[in-house]
C-alpha positions in Angstrom: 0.0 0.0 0.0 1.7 3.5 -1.5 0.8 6.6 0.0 2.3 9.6 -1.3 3.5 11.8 1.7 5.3 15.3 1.7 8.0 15.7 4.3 10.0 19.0 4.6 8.3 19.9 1.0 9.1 17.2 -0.9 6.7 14.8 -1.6 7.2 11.1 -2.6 5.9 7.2 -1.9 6.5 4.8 1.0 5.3 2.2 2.5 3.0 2.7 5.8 2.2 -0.6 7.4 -1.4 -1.3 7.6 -3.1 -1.3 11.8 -2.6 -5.0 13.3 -5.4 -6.2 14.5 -5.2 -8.4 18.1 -6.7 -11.2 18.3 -6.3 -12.4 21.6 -6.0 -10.9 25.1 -4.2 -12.4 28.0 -5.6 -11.4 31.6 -2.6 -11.9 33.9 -3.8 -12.5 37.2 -2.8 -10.0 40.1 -0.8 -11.9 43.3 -2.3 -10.1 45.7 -5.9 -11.0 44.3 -8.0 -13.2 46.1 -9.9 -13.9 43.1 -6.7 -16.0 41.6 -7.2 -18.1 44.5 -10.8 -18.8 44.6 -11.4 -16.9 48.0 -8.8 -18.6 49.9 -5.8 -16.9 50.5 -2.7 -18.1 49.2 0.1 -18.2 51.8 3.3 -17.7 50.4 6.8 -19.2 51.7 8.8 -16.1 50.9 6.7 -13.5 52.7 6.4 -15.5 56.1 10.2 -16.2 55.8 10.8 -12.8 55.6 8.7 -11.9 58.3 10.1 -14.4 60.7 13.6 -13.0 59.6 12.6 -9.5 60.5 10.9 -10.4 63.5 14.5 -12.2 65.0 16.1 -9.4 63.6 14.6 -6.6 65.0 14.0 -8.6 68.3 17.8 -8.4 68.6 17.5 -4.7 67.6 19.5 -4.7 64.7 19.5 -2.7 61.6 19.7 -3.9 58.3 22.4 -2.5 57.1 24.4 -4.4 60.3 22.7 -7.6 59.3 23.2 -7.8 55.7 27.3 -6.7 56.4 27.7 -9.8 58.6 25.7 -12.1 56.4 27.9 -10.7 53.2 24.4 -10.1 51.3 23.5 -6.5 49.9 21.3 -4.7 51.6 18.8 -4.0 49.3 18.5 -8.0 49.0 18.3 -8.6 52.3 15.4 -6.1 52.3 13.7 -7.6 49.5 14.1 -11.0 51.1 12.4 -9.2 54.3 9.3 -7.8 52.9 9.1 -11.3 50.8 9.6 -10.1 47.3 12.9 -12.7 47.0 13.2 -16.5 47.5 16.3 -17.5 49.5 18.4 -20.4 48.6 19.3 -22.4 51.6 22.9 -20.8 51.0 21.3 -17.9 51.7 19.2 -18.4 54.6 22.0 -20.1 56.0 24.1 -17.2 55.8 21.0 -14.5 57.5 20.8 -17.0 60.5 24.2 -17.2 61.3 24.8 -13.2 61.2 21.2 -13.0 63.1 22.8 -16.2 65.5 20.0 -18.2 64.9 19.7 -21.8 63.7 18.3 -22.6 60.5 16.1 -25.0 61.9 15.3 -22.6 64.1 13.8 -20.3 61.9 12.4 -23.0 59.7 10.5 -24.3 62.9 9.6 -21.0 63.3 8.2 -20.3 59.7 6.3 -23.7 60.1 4.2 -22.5 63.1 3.1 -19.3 61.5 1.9 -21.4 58.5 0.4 -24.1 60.2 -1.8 -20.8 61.9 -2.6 -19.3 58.6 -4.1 -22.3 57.5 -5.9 -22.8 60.4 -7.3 -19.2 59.6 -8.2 -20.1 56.1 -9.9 -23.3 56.6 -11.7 -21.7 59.9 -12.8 -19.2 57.6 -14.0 -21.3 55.1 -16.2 -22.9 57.6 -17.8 -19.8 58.6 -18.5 -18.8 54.8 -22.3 -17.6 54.3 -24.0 -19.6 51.8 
């Protein structure tokens, strides 16, 4: 398709592509929707790992910043990995519990209990649900 055109006063052909036309759309489902879950509440790993790591962390009153230098991870990591945006290798979380003196089973029990209570939560919940 030739359409003649004038740039800067001179005028000649080119080509202009024709509009594409989608044909499909992809929804792409929000994590922090309930509705990807069905109404149940998905618990994720990462978030109550990090939460169990801050909670030991700031128990002992430490900062970040004093954290993350004895572990040898970057800071901004180790704050990602606290607000459960990262998943930690066991490398990883082997190297937060021993600057944070903690065993990694430990923690692990630790991160276990809080699930095992969220899914108490949930399935009470779902009990409760109004018909």
């Amino acid at each position: 398709m030739n359409q003649q055109i004038e740039l800067n006063g001179k005028s000649g052909s080119a080509m202009i592509p024709s509009p594409v036309s989608l044909t499909h759309t992809v929804k792409i489902a929000d994590p922090n929707s309930s509705a990807a879950t069905y109404g149940k509440k998905t618990i994720l790993m990462r978030q109550v790992i990090g939460e169990e790591l801050r909670r030991r962390r700031n128990e002992q009153s430490r900062t970040l910043r004093d954290v993350s230098r004895d572990a040898q991870v970057s800071l901004g990591y180790l704050s990602e990995l606290e607000r459960g945006q990262k998943e930690a290798s066991s490398e990883l979380l082997a190297a937060v519990c021993s600057a944070l003196d903690t065993p990694l089973s430990s923690l692990l029990a630790g991160v276990s209990s809080e699930v095992a209570k969220r899914e108490a939560m949930i399935a009470d919940r779902a009990s409760f649900s109004i018909v």
